[in-house]
DSSP file (Angstrom, degrees, kcal/mol; ACC not computed):
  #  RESIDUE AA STRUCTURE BP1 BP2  ACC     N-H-->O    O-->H-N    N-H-->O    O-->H-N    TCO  KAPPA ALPHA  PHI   PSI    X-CA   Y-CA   Z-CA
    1    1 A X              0   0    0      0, 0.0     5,-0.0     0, 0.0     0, 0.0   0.000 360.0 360.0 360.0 128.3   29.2   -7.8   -1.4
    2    2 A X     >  -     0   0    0      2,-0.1     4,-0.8     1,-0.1     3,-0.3  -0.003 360.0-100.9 -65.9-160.0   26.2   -6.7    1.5
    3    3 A X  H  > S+     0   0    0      1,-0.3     4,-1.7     2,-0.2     3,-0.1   0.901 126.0  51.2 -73.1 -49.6   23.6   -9.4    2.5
    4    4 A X  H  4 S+     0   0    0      1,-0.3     4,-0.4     2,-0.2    -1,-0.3   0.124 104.7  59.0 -97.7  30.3   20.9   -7.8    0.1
    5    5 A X  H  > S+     0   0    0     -3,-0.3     4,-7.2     3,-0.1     5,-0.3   0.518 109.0  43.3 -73.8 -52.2   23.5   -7.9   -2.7
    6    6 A X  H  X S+     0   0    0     -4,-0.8     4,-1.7     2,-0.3    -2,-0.2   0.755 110.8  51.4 -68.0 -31.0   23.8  -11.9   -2.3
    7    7 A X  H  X S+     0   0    0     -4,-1.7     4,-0.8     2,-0.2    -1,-0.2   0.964 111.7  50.1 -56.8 -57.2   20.1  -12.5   -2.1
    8    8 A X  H >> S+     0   0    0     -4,-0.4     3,-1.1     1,-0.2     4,-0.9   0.886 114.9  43.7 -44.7 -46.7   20.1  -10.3   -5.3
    9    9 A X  H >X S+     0   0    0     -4,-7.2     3,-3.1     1,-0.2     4,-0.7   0.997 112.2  53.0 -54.2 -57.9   23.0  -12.8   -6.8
   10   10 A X  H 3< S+     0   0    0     -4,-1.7    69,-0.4     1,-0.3    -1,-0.2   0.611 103.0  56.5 -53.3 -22.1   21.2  -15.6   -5.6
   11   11 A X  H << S+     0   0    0     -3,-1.1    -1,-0.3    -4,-0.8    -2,-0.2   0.635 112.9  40.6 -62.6 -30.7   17.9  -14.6   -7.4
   12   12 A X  H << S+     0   0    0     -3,-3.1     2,-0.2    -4,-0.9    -2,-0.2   0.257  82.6 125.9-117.4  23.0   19.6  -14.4  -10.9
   13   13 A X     <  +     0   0    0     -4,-0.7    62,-0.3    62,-0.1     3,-0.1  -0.706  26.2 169.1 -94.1 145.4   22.1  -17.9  -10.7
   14   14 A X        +     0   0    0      1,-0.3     2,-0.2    -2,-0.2    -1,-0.1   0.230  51.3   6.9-134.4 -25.8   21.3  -19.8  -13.6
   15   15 A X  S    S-     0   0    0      1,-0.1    -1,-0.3    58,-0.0     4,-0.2  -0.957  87.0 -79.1-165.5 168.3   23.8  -22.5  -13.9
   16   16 A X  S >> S+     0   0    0      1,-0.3     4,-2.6     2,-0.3     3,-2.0   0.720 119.4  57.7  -1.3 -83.6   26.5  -23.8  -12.1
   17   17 A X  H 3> S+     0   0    0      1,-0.3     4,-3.2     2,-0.2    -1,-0.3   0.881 103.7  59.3 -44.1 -62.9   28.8  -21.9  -12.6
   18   18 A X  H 34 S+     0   0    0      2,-0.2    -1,-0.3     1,-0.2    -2,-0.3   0.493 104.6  43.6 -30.7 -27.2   26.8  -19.6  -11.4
   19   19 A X  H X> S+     0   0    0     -3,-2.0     4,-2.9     2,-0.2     3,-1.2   0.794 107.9  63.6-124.1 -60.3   26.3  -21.0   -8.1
   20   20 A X  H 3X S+     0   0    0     -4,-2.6     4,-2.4     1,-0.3    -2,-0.2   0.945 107.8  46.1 -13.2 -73.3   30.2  -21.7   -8.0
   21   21 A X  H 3X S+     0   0    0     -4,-3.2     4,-1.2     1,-0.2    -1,-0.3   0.859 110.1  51.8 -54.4 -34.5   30.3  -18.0   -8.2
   22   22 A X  H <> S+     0   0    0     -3,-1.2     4,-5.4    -5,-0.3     5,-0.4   0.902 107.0  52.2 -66.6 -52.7   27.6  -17.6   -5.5
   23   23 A X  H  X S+     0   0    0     -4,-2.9     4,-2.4     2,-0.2     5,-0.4   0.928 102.2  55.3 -61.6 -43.7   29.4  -19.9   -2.9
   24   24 A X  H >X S+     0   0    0     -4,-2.4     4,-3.3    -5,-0.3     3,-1.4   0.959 113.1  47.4 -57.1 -54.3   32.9  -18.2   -3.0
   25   25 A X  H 3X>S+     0   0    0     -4,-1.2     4,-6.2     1,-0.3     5,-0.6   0.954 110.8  50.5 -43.0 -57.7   30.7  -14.8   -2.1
   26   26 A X  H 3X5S+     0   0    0     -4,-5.4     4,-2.2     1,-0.2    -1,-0.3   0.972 112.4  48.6 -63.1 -25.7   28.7  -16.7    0.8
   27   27 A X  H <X5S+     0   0    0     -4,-2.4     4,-1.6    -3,-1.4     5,-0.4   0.984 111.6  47.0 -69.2 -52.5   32.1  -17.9    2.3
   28   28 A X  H  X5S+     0   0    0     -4,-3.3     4,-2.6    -5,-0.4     5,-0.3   0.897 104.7  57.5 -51.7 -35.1   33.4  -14.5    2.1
   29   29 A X  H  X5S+     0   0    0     -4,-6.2     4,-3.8     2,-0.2    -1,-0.2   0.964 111.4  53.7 -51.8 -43.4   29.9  -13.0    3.8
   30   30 A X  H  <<S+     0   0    0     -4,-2.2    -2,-0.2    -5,-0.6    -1,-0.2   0.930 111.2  41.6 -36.3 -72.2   31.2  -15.7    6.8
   31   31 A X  H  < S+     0   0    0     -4,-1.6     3,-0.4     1,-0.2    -1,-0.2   0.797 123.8  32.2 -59.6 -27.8   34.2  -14.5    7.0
   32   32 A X  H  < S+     0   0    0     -4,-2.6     3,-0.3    -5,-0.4    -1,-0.2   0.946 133.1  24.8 -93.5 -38.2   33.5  -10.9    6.9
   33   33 A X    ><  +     0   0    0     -4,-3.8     3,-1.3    -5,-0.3    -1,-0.1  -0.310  68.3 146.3-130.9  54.4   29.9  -10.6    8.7
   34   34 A X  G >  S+     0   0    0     -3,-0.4     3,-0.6     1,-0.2    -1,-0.1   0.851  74.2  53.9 -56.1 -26.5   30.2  -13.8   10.7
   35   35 A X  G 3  S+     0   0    0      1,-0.3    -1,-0.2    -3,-0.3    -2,-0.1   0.654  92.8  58.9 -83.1  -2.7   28.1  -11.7   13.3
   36   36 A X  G <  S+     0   0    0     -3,-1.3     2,-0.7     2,-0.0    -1,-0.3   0.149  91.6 101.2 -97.8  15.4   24.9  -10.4   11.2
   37   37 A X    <   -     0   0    0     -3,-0.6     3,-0.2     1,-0.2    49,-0.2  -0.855  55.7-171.8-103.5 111.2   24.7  -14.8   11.0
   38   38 A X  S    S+     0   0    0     47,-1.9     2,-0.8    -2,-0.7    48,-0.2   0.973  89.7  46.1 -56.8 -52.4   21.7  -16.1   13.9
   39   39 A X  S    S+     0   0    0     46,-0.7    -1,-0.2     1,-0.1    48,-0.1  -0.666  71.5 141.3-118.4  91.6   23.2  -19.9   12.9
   40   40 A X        +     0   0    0     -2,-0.8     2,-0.2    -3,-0.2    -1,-0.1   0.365  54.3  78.5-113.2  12.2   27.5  -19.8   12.9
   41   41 A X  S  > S-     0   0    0      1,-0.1     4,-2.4     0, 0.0     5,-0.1  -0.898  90.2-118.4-112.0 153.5   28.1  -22.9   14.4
   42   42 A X  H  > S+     0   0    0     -2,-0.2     4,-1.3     2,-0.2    -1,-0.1   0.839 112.2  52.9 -55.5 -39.9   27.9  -26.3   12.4
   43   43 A X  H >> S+     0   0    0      2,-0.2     4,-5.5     1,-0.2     3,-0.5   0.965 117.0  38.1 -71.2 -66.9   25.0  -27.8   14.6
   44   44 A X  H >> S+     0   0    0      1,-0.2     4,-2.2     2,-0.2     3,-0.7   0.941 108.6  58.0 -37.0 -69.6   22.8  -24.6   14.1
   45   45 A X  H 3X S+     0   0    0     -4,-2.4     4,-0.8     1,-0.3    -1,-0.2   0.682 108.6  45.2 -61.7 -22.6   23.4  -23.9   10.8
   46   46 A X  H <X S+     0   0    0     -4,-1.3     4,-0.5    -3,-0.5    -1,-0.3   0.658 110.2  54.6-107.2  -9.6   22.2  -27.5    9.6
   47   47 A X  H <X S+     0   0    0     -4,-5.5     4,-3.8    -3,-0.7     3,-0.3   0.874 111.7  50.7 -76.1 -21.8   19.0  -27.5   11.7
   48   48 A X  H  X S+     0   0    0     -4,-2.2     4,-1.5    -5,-0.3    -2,-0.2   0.839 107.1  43.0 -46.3 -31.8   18.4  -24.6   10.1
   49   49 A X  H  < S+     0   0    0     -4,-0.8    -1,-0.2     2,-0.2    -3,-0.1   0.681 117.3  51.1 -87.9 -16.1   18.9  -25.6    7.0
   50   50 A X  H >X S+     0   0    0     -4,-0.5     4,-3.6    -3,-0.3     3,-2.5   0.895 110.6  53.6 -64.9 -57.0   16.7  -28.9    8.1
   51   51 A X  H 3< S+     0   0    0     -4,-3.8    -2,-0.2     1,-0.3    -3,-0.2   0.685 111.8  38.4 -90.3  -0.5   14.3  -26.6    9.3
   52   52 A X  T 3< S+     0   0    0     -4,-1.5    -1,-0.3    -5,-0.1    -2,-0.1   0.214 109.2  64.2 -75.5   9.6   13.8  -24.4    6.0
   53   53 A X  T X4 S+     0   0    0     -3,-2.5     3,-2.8     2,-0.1     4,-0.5   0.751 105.0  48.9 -91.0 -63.3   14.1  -27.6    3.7
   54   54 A X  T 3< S+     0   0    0     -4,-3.6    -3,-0.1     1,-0.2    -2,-0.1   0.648 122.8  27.6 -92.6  17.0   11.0  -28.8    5.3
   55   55 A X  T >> S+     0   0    0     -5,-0.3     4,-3.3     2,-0.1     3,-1.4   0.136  74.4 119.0-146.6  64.0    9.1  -25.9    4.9
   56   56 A X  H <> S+     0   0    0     -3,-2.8     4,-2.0     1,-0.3     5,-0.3   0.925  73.9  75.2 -63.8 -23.1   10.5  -24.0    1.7
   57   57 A X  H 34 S+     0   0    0     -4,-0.5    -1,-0.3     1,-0.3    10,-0.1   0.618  88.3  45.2-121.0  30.3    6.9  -24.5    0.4
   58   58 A X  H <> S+     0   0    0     -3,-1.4     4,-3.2     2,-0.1    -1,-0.3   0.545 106.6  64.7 -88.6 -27.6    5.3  -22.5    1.9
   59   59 A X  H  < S+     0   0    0     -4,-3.3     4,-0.5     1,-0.2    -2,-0.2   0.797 105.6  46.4 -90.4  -2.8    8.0  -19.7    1.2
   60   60 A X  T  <>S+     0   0    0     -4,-2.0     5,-3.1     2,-0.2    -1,-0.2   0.824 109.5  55.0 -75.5 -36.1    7.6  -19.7   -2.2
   61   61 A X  T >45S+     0   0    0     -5,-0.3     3,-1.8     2,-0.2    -2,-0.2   0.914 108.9  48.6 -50.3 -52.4    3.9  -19.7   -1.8
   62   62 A X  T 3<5S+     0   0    0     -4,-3.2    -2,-0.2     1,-0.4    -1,-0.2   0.587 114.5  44.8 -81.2   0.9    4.2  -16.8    0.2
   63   63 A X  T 3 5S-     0   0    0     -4,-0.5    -1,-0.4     2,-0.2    -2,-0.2   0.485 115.9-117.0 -85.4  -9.3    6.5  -15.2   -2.5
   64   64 A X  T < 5 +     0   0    0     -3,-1.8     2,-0.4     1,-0.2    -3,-0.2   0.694  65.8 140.5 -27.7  72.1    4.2  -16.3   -5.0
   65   65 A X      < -     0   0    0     -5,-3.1     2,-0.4    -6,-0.2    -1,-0.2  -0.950  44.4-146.7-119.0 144.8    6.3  -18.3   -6.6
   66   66 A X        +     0   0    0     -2,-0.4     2,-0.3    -3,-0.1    -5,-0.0  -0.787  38.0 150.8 -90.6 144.6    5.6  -21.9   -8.2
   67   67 A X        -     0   0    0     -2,-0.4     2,-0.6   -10,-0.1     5,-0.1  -0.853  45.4-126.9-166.5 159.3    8.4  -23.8   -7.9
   68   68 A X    >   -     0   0    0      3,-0.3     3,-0.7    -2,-0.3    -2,-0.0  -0.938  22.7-172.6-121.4 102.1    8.7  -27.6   -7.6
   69   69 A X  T 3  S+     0   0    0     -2,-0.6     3,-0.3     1,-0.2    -1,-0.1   0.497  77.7  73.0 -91.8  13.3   10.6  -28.3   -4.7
   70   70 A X  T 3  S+     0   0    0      1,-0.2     2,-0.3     2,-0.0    -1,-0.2   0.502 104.6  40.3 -66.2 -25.4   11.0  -31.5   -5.2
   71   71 A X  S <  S-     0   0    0     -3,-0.7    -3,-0.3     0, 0.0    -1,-0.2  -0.756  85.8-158.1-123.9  87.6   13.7  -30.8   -8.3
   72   72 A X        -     0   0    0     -2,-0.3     2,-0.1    -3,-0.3    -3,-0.1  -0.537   0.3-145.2 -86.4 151.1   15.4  -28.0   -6.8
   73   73 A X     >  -     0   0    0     -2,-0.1     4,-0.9   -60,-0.1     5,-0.2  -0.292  32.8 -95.7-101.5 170.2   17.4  -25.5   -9.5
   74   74 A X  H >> S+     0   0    0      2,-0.2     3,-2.4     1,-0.2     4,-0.9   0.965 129.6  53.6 -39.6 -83.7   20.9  -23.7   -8.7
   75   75 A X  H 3> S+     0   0    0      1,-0.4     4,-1.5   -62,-0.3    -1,-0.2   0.369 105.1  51.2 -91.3 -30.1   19.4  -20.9   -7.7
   76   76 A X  H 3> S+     0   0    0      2,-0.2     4,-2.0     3,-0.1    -1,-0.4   0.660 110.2  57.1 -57.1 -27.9   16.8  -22.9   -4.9
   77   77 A X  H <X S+     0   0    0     -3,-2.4     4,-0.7    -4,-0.9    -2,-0.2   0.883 110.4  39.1-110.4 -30.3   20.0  -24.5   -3.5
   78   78 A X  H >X S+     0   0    0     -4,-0.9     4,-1.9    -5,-0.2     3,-1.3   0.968 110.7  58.4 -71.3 -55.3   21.5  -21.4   -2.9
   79   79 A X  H 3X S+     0   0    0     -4,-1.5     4,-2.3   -69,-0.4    -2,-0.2   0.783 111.8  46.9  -3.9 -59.3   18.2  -19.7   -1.7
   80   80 A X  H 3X S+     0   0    0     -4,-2.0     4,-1.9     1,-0.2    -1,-0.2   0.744 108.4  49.9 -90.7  -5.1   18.2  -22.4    0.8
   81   81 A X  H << S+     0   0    0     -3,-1.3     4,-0.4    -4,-0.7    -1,-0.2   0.862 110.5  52.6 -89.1  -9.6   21.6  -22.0    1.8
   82   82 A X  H >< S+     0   0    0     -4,-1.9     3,-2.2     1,-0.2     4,-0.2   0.988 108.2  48.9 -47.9 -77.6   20.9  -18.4    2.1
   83   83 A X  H >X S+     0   0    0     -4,-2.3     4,-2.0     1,-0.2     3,-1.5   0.778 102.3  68.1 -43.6 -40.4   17.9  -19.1    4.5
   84   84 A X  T 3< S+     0   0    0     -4,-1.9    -1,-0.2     1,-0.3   -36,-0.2   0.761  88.5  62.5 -65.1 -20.6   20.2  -21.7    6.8
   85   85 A X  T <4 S+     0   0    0     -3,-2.2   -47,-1.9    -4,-0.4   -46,-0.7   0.285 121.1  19.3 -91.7   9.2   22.3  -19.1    8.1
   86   86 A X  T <4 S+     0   0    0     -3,-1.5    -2,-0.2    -4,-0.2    -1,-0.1   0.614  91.9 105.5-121.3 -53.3   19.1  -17.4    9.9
   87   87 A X     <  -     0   0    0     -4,-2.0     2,-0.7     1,-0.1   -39,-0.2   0.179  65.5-137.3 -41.1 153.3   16.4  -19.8   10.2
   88   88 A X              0   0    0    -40,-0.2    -1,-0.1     1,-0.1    -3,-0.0  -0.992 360.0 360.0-141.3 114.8   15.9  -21.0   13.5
   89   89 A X              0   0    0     -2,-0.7    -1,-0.1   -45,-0.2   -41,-0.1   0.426 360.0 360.0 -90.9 360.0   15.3  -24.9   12.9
């Protein structure tokens, strides 16, 4: 699966299960295109993910999407786990 294939997945999870499905795919992206990754170390990759938690809402504004990120869905948790592996916290 590319990168923009996994955004695409990540857009359309729905449940659980779903997201289950989503997570084997993002481990496999590790392994297979650990280098297209800014944040591949633990330390990085969870200020990133710090530093797109606290400001996810403003990218959803600028997507213009409402979303309440205070109740985050499947499909946000994945979104953000998407976003940790770039984001520069």
């Amino acid at each position: 699966m590319t990168g923009d294939e996994l955004v695409e997945f990540a857009e359309s999870i729905k449940s659980r299960d779903d997201f289950l499905k989503f997570m084997r795919f993002y481990v496999e992206d590790f392994q297979v295109n650990k280098d297209e990754w800014e944040n591949t170390d633990l330390a990085s990759y969870l200020f990133g993910l710090n530093g797109f938690v606290g400001s996810m809402d403003g990218y959803y504004k600028n997507k213009g999407e409402q979303v309440d990120v205070d109740h985050p869905s499947w499909k946000m948790l994945a979104e953000v786990l998407l976003a940790a592996c770039v984001f520069e916290g």
